[in-house]
C-alpha positions in Angstrom: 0.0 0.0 0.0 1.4 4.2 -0.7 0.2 7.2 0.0 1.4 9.5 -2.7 3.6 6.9 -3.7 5.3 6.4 -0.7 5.1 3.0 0.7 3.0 2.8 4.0 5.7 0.4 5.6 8.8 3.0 4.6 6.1 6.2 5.7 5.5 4.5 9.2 9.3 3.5 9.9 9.9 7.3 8.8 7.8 8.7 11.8 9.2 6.5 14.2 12.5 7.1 13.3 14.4 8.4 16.1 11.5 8.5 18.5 12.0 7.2 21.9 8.9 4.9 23.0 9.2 5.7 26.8 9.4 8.9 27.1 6.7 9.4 24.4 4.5 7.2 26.5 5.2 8.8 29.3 4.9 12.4 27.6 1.9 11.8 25.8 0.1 10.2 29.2 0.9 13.2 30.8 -1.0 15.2 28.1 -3.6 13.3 28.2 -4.5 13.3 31.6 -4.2 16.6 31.5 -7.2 16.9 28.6 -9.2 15.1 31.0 -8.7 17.7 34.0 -8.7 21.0 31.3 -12.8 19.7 30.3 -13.4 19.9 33.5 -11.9 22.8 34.8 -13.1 24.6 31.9 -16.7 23.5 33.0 -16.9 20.7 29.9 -16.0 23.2 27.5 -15.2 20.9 24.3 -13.7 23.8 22.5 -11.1 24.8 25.0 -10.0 20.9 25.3 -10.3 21.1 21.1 -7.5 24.1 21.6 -5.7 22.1 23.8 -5.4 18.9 21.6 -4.5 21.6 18.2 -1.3 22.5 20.9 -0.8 19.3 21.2 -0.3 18.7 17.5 2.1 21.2 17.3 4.1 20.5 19.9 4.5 16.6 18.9 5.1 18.1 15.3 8.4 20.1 16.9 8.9 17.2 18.9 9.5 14.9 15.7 11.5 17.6 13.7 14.0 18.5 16.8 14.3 15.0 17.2 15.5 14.0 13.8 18.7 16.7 13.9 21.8 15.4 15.6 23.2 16.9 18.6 26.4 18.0 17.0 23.8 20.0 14.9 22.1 21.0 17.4 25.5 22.4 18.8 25.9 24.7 15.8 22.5 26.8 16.4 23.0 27.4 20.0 24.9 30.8 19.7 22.5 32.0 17.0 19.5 30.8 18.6 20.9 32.7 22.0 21.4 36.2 20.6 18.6 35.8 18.3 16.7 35.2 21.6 18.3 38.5 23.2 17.4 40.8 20.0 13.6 39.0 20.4 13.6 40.1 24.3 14.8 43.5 23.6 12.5 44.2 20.8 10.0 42.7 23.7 11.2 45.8 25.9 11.3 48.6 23.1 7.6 47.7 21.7 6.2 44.5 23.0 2.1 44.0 23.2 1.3 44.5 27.4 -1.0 42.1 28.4 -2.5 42.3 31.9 0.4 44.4 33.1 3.1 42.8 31.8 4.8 42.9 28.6 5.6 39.6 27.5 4.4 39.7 23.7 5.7 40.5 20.3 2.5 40.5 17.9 3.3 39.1 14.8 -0.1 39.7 13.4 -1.4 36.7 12.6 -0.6 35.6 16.4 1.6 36.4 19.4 5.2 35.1 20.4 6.6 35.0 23.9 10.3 35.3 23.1 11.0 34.4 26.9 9.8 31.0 26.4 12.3 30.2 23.3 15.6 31.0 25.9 13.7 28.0 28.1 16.1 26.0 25.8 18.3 28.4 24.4 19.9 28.8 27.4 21.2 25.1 28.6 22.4 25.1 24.9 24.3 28.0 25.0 25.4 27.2 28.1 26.3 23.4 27.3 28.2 24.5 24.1 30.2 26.9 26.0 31.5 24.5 28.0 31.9 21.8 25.3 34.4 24.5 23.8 36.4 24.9 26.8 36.2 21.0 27.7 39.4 19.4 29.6 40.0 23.2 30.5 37.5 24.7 32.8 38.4 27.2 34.7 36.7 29.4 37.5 36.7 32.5 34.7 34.6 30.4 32.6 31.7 29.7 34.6 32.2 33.8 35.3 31.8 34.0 31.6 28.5 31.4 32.1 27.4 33.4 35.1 27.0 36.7 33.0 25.2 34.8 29.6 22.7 33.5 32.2 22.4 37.0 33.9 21.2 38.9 30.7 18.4 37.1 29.6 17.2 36.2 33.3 17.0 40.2 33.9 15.6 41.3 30.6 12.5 38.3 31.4 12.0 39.2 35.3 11.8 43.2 33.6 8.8 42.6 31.7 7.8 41.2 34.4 7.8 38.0 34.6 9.4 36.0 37.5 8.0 32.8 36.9 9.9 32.3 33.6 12.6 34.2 34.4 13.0 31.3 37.8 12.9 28.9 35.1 15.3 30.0 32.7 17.6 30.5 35.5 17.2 27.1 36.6 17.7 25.8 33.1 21.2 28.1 33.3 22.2 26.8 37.0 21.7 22.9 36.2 24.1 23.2 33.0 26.9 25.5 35.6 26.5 22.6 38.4 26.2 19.7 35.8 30.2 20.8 34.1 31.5 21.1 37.6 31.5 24.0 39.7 32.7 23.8 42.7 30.8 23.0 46.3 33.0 26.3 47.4 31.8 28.4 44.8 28.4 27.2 45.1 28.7 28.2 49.0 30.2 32.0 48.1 27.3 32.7 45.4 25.0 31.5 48.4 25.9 33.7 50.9 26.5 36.5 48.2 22.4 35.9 47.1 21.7 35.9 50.8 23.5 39.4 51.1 21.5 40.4 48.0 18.0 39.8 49.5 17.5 43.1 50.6 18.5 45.5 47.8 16.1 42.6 45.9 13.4 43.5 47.7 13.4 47.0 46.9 13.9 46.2 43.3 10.7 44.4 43.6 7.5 45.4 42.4 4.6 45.5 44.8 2.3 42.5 43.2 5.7 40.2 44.0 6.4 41.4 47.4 2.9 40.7 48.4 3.3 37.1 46.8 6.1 36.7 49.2 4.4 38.0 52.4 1.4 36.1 51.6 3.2 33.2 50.7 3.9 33.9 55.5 0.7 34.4 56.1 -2.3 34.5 53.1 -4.9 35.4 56.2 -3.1 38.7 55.8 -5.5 39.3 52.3 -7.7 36.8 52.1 -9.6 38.3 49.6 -6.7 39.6 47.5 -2.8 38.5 47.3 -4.1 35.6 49.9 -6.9 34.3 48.1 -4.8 32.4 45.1 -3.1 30.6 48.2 -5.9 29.7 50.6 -8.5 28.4 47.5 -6.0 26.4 46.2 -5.2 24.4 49.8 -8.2 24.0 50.2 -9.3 22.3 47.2 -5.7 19.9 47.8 -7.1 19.1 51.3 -10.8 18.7 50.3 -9.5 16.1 47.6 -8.9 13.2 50.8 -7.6 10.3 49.6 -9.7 9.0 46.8 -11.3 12.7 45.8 -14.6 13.4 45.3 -14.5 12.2 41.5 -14.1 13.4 37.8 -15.8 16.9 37.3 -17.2 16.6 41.1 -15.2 19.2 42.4 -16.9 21.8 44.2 -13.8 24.3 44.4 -13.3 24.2 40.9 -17.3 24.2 39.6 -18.5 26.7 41.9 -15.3 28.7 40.4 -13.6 29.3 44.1 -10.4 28.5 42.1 -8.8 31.6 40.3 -6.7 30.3 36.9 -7.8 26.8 37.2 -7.3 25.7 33.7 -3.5 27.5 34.0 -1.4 28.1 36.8 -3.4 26.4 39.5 -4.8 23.1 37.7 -3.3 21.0 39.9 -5.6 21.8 42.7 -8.6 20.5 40.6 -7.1 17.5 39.9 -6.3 17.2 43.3 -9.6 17.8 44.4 -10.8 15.5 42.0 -8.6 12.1 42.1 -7.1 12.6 45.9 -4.4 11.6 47.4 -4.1 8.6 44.9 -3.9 10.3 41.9 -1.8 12.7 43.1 0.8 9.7 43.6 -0.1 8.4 40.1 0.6 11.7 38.9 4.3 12.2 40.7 4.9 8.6 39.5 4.4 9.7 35.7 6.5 12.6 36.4 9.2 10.4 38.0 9.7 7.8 35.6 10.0 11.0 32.8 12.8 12.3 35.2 14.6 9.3 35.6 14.7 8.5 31.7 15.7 11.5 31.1 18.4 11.3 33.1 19.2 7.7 32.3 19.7 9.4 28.6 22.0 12.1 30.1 24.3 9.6 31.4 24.7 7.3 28.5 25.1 10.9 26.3 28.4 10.7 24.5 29.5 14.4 24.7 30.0 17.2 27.2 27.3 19.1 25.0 24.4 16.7 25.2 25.3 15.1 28.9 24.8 18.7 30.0 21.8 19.4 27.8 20.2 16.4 28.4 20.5 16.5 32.2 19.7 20.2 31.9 16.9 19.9 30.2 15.2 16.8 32.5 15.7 19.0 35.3 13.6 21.6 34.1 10.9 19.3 33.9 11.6 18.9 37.5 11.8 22.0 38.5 8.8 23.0 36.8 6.1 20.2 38.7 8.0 21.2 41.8 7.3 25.1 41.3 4.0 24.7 40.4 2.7 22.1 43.0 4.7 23.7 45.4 2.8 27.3 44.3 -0.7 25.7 44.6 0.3 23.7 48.2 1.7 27.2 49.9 4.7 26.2 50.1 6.4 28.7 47.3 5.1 32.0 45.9 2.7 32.3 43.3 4.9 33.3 40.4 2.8 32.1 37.2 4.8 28.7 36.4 2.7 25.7 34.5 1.9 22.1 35.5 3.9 21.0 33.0 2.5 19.1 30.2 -1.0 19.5 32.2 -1.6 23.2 31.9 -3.4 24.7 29.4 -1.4 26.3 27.2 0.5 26.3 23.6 4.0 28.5 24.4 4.8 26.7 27.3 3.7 22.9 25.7 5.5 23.3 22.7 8.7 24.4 25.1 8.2 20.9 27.1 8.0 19.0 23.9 11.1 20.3 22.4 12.7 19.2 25.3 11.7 15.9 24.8 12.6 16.0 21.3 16.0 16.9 22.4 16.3 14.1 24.6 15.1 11.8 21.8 18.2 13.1 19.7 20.6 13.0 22.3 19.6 9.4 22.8 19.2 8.4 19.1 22.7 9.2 18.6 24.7 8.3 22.2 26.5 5.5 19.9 28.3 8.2 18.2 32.0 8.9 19.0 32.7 12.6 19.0 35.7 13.7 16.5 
């Protein structure tokens, strides 16, 4: 059998070329679990799940396409996909579209692009090339050198403002330093030095993300304002028991107590929904993602993709622990996805790009580097 006289048997190996089963299992679980919670906290709306599942498309379409270019390619395009990420943040700054306060948005007229969420994986590449240039060599000037490519585009994100993405880029950043070897000295110097910096932070700060922080002490404080993102979502994780109270039964969410429940703050419906036990389930999923990616870190065959790879797996990580740890009260409310649960294309294309990254660092870990 062909389709446009392409063999069927040649067509299918074609797709699956390159693909690695688990973590597209795992992936694509993920996702669609999180269809199931989006109809629900959308109040069964088909079209918004619709949406979701058109994201979806896209993002296993970039998924395929990263995945099919080798690493040492991939290498190549990290310093122009870095400064063309820079020029894309400052044209953000000089005449970006604000949006609820923030200006986050270049309009492109036939839709809008968040250039802060391309440097979500421009910076571990830039980052992991660096120091797969200076391998055998590293010195304390060079992760100087990394500490100031980091700085630039965390600053220009956390300007616009936006201190969710700017937290993950810098994580991104940080994994890639630690993963090539800084020192547990160093690492104890920048610490006290960020301590030190805590209070000329705060009065940098803008007032929204100082009240996050002191309501993040105490939401009681403004329980109808800066508190009430904090004290709806606990209470829909608590209300959730062990079992929940079912699949679109939650009362939080469908008598619309909780604010951003098809974004930011998902997680409490399915909390409230599936309990205790699929809140396991769910960390499970997210485990086993975590632990192949880094299984595909360590087999990696150069500097560049062992520190990518890791790099990028611990962005997954840091993202579930940002945002479950927003919507439990333990960390401030600073806008950061469930990731591949959210509602969202920006941010689910971002994720799946990361997987197809680890799909081409694993692809090719039998290559020798020259």
């Amino acid at each position: 059998m062909e389709i446009a006289g392409y063999p069927l048997r040649r067509l299918r190996a074609r797709l699956v070329e390159g693909i690695d089963l688990p973590l597209l299992a795992l992936a694509l679980s993920l996702s669609l679990l999180g269809l199931g919670v989006l109809y629900s906290a959308s109040y069964e709306n088909a079209s918004r799940v619709a949406s979701q599942l058109a994201n979806l498309a896209v993002a296993l379409a970039a998924m395929w396409a990263v995945a099919q270019v080798p690493p040492q390619t991939l290498a190549r395009f990290a310093l122009p996909a870095y400064a063309a990420g820079l020029v894309l943040l400052l044209a953000v700054a000089l005449g970006g579209e604000v949006v609820n306060g923030a200006r986050r948005w270049l309009n492109l007229g036939l839709m809008r692009f968040q250039p802060s969420e391309m440097m979500k994986i421009a910076m571990p590449m830039m980052l992991a090339w660096y120091f797969h240039r200076k391998e055998g060599a590293i010195r304390l000037r060079d992760f100087a050198v990394a500490g100031v490519l980091l700085a630039l585009p965390v600053a220009m994100i956390a300007r616009q403002p936006d201190l969710g993405t700017a937290l993950l880029v810098a994580a991104a950043g940080f994994y890639v330093i630690f993963l090539a070897g800084i020192g547990w000295k160093v690492l104890t110097a920048l610490t006290v030095l960020a301590l030190a910096s805590l209070p000329p932070l705060w009065g940098l700060m803008h007032d929204y993300q100082r009240r996050r922080i002191l309501t993040l002490l105490d939401p009681s404080q403004d329980p109808l304002g800066a508190g009430y993102h904090t004290i709806q979502s606990t209470i829909a994780v608590g209300s959730g028991g062990i079992a929940g109270k079912g699949w679109l039964n939650g009362s939080q969410t469908h008598l619309e107590f909780i604010p951003e429940r098809h974004t930011d703050f998902i997680f409490a419906v399915f909390s409230e929904e599936f309990g205790l036990v699929g809140n396991v389930a769910l960390l499970t999923l997210y485990a086993l993602l975590i632990a192949r990616g880094l299984s595909i870190a360590a087999q990696a065959p150069t500097l560049f993709a062992r520190l990518l790879a890791g790099a990028v797996t611990l962005m997954f990580f840091t993202y579930a622990f940002v945002n479950m740890g927003m919507v439990a009260g333990i960390v401030p409310v600073v806008g950061v996805p469930l990731p591949f649960i959210s509602y969202g294309g920006s941010a689910l294309a971002t994720l799946f790009v990361g997987i197809g990254l680890l799909m081409s660092i694993h692809r090719h870990r039998k290559l020798v580097q020259t």
